[in-house]
N, CA, C and O of each residue as an XYZ file, in Angstrom:
912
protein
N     223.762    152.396    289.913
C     224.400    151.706    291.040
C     225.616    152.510    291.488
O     226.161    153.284    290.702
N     225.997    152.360    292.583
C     226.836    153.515    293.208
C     228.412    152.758    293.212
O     228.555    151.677    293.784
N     229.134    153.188    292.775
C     230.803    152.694    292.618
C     231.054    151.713    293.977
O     231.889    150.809    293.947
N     230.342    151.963    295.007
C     230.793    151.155    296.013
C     230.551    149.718    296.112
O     231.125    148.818    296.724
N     228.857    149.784    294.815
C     228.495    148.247    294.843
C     229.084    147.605    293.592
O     228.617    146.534    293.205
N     230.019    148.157    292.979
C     230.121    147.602    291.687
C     230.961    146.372    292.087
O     231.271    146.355    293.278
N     231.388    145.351    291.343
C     232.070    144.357    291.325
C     232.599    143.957    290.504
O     231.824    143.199    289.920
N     233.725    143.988    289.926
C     234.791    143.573    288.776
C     234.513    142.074    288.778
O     233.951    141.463    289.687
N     235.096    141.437    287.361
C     234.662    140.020    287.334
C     236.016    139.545    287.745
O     235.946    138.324    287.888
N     237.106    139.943    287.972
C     238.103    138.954    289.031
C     237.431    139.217    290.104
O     236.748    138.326    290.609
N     237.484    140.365    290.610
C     236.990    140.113    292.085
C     236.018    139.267    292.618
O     236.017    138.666    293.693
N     234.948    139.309    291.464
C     233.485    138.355    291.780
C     234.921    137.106    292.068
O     235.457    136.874    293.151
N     235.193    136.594    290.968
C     235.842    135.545    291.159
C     236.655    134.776    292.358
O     236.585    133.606    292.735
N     237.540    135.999    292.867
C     237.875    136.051    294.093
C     237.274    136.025    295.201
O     237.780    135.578    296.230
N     235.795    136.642    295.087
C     234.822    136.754    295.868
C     233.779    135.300    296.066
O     233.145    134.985    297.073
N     233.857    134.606    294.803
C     233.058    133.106    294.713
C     234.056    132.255    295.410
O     233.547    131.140    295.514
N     235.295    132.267    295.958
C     236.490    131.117    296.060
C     236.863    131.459    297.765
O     237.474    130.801    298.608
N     236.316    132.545    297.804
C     235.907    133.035    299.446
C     235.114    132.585    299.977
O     235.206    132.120    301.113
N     234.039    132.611    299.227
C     233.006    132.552    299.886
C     233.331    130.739    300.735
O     233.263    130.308    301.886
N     233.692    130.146    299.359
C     233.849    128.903    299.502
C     234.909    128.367    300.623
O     234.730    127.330    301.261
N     235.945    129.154    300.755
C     237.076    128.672    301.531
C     236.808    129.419    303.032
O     237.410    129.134    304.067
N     235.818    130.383    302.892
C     235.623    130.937    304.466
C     234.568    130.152    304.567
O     234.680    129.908    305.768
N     233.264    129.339    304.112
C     232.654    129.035    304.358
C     231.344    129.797    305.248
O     230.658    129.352    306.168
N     231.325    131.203    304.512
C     230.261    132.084    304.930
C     230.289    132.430    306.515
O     229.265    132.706    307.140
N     231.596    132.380    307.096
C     231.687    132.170    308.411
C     233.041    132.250    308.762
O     233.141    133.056    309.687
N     234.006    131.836    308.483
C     235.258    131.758    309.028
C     235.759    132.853    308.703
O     235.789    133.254    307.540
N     236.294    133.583    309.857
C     237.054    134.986    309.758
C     238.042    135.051    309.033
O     239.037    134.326    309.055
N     237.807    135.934    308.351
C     239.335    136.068    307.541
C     240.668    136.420    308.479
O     240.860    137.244    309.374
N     241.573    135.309    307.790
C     242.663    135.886    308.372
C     242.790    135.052    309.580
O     243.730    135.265    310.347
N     241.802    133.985    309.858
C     242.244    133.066    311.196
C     242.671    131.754    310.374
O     242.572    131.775    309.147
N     243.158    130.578    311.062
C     243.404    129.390    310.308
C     242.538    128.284    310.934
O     242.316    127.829    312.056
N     242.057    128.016    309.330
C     241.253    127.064    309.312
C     241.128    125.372    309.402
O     241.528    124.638    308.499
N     240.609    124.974    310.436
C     241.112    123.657    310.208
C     240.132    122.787    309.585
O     238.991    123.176    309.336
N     240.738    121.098    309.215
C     239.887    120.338    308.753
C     238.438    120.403    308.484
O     237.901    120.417    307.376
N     237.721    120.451    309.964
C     236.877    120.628    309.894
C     236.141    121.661    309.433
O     234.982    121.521    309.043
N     236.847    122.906    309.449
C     236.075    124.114    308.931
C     235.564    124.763    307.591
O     234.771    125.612    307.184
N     236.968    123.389    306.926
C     237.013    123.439    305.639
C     235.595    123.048    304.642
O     234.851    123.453    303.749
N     235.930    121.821    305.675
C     234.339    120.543    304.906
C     233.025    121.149    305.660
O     231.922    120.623    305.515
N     233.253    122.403    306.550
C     232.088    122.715    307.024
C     231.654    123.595    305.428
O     230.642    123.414    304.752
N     232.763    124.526    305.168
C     232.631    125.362    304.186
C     232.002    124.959    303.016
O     231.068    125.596    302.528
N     232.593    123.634    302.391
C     232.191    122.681    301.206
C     230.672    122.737    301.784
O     229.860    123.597    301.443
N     230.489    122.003    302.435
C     228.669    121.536    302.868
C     228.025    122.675    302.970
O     226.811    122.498    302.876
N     228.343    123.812    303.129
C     227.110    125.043    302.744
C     227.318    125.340    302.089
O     226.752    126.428    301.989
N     228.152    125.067    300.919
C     228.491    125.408    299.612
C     227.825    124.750    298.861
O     227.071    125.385    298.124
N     227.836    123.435    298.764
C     227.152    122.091    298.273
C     227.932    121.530    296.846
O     229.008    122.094    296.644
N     227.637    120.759    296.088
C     228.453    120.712    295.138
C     228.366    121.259    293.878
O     227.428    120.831    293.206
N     229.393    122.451    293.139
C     229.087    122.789    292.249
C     228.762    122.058    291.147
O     229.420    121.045    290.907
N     227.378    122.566    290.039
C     227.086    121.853    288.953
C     228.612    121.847    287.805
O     229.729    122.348    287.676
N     227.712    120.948    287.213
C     229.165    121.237    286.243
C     228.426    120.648    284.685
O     227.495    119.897    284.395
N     229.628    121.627    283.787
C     228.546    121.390    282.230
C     229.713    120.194    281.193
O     230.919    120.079    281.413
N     229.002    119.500    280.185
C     229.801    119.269    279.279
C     230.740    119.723    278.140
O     230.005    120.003    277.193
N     231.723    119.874    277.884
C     232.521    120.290    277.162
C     231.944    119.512    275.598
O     231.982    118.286    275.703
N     231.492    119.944    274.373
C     230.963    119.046    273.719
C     232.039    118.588    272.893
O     231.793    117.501    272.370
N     233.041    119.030    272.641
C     233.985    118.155    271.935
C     234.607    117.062    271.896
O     234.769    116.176    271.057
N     235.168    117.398    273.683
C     235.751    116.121    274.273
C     235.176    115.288    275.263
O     235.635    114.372    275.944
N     233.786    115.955    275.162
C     232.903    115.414    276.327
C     232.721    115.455    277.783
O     231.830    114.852    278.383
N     233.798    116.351    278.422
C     234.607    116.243    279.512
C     233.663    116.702    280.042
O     233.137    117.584    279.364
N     232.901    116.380    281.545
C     232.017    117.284    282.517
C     233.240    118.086    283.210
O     234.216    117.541    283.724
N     232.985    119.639    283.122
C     233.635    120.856    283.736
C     232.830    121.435    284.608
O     231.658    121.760    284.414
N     233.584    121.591    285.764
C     232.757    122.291    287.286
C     232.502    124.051    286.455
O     233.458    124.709    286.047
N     231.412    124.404    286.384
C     231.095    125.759    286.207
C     231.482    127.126    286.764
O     231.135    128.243    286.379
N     232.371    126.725    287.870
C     233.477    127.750    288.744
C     234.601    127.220    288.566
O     234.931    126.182    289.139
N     235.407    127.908    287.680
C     236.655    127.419    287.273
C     238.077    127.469    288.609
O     238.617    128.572    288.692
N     238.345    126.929    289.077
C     239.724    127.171    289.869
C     241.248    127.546    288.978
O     241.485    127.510    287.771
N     241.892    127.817    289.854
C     243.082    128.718    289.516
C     244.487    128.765    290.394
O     244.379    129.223    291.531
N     245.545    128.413    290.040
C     246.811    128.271    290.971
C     246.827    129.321    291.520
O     247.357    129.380    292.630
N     246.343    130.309    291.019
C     246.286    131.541    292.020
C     245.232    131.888    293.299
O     245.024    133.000    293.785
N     244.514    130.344    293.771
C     244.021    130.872    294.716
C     244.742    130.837    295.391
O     245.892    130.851    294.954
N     244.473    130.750    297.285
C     244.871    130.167    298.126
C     244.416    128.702    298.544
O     243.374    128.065    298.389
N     245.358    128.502    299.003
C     245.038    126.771    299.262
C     244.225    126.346    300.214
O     244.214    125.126    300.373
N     243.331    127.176    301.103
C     242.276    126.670    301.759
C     241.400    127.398    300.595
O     242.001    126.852    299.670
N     240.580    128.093    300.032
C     240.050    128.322    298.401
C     240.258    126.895    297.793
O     239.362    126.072    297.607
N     241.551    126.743    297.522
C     241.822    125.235    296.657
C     241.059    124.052    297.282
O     240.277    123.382    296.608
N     241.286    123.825    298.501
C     241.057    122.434    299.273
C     239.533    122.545    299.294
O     238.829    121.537    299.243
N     238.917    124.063    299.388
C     237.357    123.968    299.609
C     236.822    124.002    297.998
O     235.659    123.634    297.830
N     237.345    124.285    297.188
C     236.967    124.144    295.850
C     236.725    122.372    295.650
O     235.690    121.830    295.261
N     237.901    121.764    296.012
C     238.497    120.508    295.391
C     237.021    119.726    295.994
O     236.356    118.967    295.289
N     236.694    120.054    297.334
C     235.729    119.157    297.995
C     233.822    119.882    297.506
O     232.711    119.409    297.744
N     234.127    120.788    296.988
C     232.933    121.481    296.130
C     232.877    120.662    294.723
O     231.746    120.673    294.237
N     233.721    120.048    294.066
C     233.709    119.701    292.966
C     233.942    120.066    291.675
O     233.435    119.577    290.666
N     235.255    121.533    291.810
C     235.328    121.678    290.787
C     236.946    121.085    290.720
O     237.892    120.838    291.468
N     236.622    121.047    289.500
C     237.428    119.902    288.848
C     238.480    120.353    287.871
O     239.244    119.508    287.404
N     238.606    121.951    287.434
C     239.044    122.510    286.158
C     240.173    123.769    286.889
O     239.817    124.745    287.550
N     241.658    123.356    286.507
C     242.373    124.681    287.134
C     243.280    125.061    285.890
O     244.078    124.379    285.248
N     242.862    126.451    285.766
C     243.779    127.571    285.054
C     245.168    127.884    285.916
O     245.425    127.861    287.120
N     245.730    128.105    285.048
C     247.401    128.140    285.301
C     247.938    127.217    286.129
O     248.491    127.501    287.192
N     247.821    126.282    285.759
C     247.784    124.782    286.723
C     249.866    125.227    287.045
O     250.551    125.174    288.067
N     250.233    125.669    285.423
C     251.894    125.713    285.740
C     252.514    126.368    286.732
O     253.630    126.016    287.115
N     251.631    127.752    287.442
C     252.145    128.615    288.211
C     251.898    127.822    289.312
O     252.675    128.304    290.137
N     251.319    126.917    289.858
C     252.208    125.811    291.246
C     253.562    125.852    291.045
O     254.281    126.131    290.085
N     253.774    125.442    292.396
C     255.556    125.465    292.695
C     255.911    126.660    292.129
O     256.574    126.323    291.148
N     255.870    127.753    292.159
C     256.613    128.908    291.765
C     256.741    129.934    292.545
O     256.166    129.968    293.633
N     257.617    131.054    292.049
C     258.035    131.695    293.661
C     256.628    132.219    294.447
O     256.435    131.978    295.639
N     256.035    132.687    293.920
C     254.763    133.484    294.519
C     253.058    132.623    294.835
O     251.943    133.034    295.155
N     253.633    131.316    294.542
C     252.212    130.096    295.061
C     252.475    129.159    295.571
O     253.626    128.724    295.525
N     251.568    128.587    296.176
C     251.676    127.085    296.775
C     251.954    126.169    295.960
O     251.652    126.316    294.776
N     252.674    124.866    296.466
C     252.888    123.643    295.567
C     251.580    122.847    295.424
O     250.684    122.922    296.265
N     251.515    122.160    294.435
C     250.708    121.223    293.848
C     249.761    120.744    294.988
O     250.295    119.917    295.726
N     248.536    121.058    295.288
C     247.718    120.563    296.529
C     247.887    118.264    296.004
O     247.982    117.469    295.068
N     247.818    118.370    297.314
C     248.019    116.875    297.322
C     246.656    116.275    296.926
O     246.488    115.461    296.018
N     245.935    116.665    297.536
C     244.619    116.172    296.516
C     244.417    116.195    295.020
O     243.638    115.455    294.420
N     245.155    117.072    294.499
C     245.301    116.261    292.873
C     246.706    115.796    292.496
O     246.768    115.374    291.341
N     247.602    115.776    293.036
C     248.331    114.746    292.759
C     248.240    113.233    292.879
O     248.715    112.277    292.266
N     247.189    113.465    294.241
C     246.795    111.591    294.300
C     245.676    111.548    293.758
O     245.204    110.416    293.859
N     244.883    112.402    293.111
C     243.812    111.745    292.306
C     243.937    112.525    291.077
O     243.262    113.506    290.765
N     244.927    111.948    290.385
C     245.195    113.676    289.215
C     244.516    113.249    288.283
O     244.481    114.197    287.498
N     243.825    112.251    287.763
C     242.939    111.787    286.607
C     241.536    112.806    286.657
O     241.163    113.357    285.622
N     240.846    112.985    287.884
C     240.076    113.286    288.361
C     239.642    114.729    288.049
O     238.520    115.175    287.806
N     241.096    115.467    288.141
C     240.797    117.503    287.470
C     241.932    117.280    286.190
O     242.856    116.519    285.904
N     241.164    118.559    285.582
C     241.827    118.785    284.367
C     242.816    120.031    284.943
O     242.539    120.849    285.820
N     243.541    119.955    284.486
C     245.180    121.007    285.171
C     245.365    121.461    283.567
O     245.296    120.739    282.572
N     245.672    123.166    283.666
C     245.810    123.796    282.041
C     247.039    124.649    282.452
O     247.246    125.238    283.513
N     247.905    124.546    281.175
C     249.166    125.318    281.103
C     248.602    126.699    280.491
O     247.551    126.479    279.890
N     248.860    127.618    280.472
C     249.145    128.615    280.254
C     250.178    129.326    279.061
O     251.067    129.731    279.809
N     250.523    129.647    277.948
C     251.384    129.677    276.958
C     251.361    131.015    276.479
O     250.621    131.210    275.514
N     252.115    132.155    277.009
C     252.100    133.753    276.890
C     252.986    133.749    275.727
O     253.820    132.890    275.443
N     252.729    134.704    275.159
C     254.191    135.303    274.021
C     255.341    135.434    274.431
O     255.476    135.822    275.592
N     256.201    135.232    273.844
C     257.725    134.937    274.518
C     257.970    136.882    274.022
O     257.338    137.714    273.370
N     259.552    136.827    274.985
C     259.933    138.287    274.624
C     259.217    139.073    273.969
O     259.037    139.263    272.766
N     258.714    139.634    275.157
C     257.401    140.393    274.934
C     256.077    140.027    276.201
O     256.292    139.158    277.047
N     254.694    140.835    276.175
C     253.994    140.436    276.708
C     253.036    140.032    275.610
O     253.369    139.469    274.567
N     251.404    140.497    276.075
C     250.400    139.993    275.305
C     250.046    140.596    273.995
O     249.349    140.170    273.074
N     250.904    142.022    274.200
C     250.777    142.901    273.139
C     251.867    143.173    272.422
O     251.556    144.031    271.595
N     252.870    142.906    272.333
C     254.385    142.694    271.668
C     255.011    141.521    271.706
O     255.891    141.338    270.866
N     254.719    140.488    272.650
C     255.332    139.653    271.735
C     255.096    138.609    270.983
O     254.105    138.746    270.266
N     255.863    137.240    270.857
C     255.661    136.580    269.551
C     255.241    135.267    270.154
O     255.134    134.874    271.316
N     255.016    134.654    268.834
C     254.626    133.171    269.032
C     255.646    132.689    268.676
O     256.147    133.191    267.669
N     256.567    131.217    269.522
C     257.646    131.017    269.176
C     257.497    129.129    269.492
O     257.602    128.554    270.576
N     257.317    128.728    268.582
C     257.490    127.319    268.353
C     257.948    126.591    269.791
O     257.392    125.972    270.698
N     259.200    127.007    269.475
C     260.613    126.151    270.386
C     259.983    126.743    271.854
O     259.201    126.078    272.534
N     260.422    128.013    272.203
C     259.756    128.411    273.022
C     258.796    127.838    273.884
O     259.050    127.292    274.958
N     257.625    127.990    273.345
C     256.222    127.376    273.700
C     256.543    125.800    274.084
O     256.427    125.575    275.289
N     256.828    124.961    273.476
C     257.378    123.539    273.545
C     258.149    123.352    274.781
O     257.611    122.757    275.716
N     259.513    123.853    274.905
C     260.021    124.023    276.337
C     259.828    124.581    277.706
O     260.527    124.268    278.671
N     258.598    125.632    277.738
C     257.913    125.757    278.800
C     257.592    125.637    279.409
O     257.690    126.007    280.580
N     256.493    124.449    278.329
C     255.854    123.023    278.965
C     256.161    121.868    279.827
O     255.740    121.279    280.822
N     257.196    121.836    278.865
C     258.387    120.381    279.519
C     258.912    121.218    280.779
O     258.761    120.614    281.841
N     259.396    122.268    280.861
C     259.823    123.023    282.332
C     258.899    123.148    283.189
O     259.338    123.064    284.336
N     257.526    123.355    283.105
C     256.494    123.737    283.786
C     256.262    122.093    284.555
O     256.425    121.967    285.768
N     255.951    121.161    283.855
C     255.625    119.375    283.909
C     257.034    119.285    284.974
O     256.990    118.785    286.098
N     257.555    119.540    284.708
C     259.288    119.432    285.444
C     259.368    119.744    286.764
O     260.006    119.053    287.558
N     258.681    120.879    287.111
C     258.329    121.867    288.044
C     257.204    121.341    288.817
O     257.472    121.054    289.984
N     256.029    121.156    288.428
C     254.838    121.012    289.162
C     255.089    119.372    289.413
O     255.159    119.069    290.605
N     255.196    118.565    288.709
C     255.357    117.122    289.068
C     254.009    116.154    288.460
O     254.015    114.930    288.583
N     253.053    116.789    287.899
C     251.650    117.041    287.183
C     251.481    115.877    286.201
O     250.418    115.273    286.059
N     252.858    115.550    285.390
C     253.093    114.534    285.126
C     252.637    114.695    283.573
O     253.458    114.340    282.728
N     251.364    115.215    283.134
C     250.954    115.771    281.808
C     249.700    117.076    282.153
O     249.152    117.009    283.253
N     249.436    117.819    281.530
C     248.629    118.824    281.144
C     247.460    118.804    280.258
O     247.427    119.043    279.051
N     246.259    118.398    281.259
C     244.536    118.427    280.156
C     245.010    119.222    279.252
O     245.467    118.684    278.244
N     245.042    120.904    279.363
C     244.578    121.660    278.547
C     246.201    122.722    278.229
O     247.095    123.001    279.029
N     246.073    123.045    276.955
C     247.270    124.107    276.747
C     246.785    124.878    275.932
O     246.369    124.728    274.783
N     246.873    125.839    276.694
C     245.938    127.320    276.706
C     247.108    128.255    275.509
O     248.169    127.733    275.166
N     246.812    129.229    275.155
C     247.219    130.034    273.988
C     246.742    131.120    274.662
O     245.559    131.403    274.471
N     247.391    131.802    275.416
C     247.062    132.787    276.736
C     246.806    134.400    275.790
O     247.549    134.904    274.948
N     245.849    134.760    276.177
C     245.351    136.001    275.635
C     245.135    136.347    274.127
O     244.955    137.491    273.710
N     245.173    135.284    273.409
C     245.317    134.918    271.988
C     245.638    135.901    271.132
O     246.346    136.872    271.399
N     245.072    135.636    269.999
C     245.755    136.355    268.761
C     245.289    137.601    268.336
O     244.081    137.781    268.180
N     245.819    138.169    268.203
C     245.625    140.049    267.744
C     244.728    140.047    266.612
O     243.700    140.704    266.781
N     244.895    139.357    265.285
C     244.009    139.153    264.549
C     243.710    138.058    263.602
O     244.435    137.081    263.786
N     242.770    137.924    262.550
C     242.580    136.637    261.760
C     243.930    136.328    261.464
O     244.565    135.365    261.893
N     244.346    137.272    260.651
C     245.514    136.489    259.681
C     246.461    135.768    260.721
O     247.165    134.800    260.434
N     246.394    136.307    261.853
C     247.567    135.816    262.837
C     247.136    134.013    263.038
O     248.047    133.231    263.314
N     246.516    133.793    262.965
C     245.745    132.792    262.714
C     246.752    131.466    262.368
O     247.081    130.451    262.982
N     247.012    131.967    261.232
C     247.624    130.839    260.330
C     249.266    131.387    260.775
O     249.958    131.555    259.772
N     249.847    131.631    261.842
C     251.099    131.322    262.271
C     250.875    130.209    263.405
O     250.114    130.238    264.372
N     251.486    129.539    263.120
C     251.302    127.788    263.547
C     252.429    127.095    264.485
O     252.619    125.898    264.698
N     253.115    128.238    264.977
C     254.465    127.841    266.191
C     253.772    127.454    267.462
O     254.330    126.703    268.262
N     252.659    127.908    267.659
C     252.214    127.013    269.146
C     251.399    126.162    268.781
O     250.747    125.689    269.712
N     251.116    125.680    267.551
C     249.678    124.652    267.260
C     251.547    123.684    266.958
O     251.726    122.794    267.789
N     252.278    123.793    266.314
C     253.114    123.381    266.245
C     253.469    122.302    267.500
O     253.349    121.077    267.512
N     253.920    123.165    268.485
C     254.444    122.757    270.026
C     253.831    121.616    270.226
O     254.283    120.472    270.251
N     252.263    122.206    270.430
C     251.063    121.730    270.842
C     251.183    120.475    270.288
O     251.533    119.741    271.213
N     251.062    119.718    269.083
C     251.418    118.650    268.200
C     252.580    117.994    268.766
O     252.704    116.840    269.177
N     253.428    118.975    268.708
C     255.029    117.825    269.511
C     254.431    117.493    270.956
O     254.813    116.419    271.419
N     253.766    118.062    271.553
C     254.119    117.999    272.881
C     252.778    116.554    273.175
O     252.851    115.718    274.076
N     251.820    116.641    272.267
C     250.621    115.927    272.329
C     250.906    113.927    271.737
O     250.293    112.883    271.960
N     252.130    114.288    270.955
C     252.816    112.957    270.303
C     253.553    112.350    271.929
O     253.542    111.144    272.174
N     254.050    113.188    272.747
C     254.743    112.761    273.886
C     253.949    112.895    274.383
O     254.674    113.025    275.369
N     252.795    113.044    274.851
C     251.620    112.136    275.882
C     251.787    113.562    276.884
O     251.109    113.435    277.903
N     252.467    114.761    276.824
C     252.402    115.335    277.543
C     251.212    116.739    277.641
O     251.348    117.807    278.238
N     250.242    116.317    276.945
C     248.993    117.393    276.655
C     248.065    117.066    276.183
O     248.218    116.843    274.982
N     246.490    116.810    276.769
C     245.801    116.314    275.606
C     244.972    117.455    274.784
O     244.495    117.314    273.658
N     244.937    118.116    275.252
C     243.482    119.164    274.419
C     244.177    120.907    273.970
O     245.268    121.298    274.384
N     243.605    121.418    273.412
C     244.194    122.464    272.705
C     243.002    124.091    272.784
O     242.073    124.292    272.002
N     243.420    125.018    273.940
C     242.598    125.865    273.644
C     243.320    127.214    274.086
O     244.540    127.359    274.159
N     242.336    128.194    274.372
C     242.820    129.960    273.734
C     241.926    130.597    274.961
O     240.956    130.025    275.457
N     242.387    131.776    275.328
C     241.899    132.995    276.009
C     242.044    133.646    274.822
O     243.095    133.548    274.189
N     241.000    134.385    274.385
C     240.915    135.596    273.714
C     240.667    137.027    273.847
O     239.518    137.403    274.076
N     241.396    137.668    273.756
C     240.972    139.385    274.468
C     241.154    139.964    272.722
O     241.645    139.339    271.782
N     240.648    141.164    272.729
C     240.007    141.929    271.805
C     241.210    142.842    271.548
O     241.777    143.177    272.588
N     241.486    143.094    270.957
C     242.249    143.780    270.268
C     242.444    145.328    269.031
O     243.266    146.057    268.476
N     240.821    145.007    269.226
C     240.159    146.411    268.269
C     240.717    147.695    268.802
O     240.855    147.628    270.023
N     241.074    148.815    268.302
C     241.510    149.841    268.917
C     242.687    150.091    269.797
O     242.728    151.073    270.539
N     243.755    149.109    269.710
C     245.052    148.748    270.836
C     245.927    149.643    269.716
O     246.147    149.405    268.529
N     246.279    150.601    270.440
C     246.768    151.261    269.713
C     248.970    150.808    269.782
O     249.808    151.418    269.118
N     249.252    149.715    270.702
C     250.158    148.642    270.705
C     250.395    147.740    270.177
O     251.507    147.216    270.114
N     249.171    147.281    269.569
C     249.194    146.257    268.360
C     248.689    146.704    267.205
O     247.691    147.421    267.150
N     249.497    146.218    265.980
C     249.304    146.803    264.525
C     248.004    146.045    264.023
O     247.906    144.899    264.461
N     247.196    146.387    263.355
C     246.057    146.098    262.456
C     245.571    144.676    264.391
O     245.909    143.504    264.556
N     244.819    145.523    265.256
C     244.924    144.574    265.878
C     242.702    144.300    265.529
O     242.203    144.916    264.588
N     241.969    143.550    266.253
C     240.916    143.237    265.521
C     240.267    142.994    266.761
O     240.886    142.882    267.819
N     238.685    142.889    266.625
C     238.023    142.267    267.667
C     237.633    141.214    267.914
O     237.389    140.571    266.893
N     237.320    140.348    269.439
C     237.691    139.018    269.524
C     236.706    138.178    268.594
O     236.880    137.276    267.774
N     235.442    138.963    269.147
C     234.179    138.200    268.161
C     235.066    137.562    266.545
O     235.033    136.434    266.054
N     235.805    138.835    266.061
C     235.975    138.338    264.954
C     236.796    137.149    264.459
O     236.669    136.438    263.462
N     237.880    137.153    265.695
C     238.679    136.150    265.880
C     238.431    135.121    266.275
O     239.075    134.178    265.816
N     237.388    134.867    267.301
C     236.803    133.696    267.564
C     236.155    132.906    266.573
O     236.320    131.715    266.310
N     235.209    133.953    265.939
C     234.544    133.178    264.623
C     235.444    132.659    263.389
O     234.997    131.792    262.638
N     236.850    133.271    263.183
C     237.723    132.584    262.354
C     238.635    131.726    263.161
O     239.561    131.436    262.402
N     238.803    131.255    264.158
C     238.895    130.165    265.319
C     238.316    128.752    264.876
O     238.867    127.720    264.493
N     236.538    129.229    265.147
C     235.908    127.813    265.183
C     236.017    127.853    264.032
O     236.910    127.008    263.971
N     235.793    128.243    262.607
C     236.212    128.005    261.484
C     237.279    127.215    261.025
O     237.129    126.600    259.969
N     238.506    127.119    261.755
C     239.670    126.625    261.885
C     239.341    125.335    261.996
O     239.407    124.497    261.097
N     238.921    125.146    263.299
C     238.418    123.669    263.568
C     239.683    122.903    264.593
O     239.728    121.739    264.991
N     240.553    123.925    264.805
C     242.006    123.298    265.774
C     241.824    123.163    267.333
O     242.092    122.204    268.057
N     241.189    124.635    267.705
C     240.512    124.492    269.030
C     239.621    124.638    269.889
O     238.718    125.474    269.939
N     240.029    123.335    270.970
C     238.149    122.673    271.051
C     237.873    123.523    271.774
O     236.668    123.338    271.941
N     238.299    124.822    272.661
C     237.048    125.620    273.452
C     238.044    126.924    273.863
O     239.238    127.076    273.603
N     237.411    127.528    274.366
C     237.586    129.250    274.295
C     237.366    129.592    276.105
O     236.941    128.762    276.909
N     237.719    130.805    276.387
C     237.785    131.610    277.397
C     237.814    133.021    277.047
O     238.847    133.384    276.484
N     237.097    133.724    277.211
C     236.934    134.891    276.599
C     236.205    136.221    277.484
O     234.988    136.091    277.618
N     236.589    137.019    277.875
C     235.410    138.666    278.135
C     234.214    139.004    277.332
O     234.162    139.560    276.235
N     233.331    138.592    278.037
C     232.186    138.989    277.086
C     231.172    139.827    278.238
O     231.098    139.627    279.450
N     230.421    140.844    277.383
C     229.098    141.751    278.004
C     228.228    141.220    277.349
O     228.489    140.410    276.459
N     227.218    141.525    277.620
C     225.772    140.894    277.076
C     225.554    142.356    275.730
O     225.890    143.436    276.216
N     225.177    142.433    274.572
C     225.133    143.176    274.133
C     226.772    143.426    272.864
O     226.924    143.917    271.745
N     227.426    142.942    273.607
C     229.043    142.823    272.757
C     228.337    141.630    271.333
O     227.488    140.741    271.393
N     229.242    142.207    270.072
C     228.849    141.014    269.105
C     229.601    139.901    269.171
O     229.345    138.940    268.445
C-alpha cells in the first residue's frame, strides 16, 4: 500500500468523528446548523454498542473524546455514543465547555478522568497518591460533571512490579468513598525496549498481571493483530 493510503489509528479516529459531524456532506470549515447536524446523525444511524462485563454497562463502540470538536460531539451524542475519554480536559484552555447535552442528561454517558504521572510525563514520572486525589476534585470543580464513571490510570505502568505501588488505587478508594468516581481503569502502552524507563516491560505482560490483580475492571490498550 502506498504511504498516501496509509491511515494512523488517531487519524482513523479523527476521521470516524468527521465523518459523523460533517455528515458525509457538509463542507469543512462552513457552520453547521441544527439541522445539518441530525442530518449527519441519520446517515450515520446509531452506533452499536457492547457490554462492559464487569459492570455491565452498554458502551457505544466509537469511543468519544473532549478533544473533539463540538459539532463531532453533538453528532456523536445523537449517534449514541455514550463513552468520553478525557471527559476532564472540558473547560480548559484549549476545548470547549461541557456540551449541554450531557450535563442535562449526565446519567446517560459515562465521562472518564484521565490520571498522568505527576512531575514528570508518561515515562519519568511518578505515581503520587495526594496528587492523583486532588486532580480529580479540581477537574469535578472545573467541568461541573458533578462525579466521574471512569478514572483512568493514563498510559499505565512500566512494569509488573510497578503494580503493587498503590498511590492511585489509593486516591481511587478515597475518591470512590466520596461518591466522586465509580469504576477504576488503565491505558496501557508497552514499555519493552524504552530506553527512558528502567527495567521497563511489555504491555501484554502487564496486562496479564493486571487482570490477575483483579482491581481493574477494563483496559485501553495498542494492539496489532499478531502482537502477544
Amino acid at each position: 500500500m502506498s504511504e498516501k493510503h496509509l491511515v494512523g489509528r488517531r487519524q482513523f479516529i479523527l476521521i470516524s468523528a468527521g465523518v459523523a459531524a460533517e455528515g458525509i456532506g457538509i463542507p469543512c470549515g462552513n457552520r453547521a446548523s441544527p439541522y445539518d447536524i441530525q442530518e449527519a446523525a441519520r446517515k450515520v444511524g446509531r452506533i452499536p454498542r457492547r457490554r462492559l462485563d464487569r459492570s455491565g454497562r452498554e458502551v457505544s463502540v466509537l469511543v468519544g473524546a473532549a478533544t473533539w470538536s463540538p459539532l463531532a460531539v453533538e453528532a456523536g451524542i445523537q449517534c449514541g455514543v455514550n463513552y468520553w475519554h478525557k471527559s476532564d480536559d472540558w473547560n480548559t484552555w484549549n476545548t470547549e465547555s461541557v456540551p449541554q447535552a450531557i450535563l442535562k442528561n449526565r446519567d446517560a454517558h459515562y465521562c472518564e478522568v484521565c490520571c498522568d504521572r505527576v512531575r514528570g510525563n508518561h515515562e519519568r514520572g511518578v505515581i503520587d497518591e495526594e496528587a492523583h486525589y486532588r486532580f480529580v476534585k479540581e477537574a469535578l470543580a472545573r467541568t461541573g460533571l458533578g462525579y466521574f464513571d471512569d478514572m483512568m490510570f493514563h498510559f499505565g505502568y512500566h512494569n509488573v512490579a510497578e503494580i503493587q505501588n498503590r498511590g492511585l488505587i489509593r486516591a481511587y478508594d478515597r475518591l470512590k468513598k466520596e461518591g466522586l468516581v465509580r469504576h477504576l481503569c488503565l491505558s496501557q502502552h508497552s514499555y519493552q525496549g524504552n530506553s527512558t524507563v528502567k527495567d521497563g516491560e511489555p504491555n501484554y505482560e502487564i496486562l496479564t498481571a493486571v487482570m490477575n490483580d483483579g482491581l481493574y475492571e477494563h483496559a485501553q490498550f495498542p494492539f496489532t493483530y499478531g502482537d502477544n
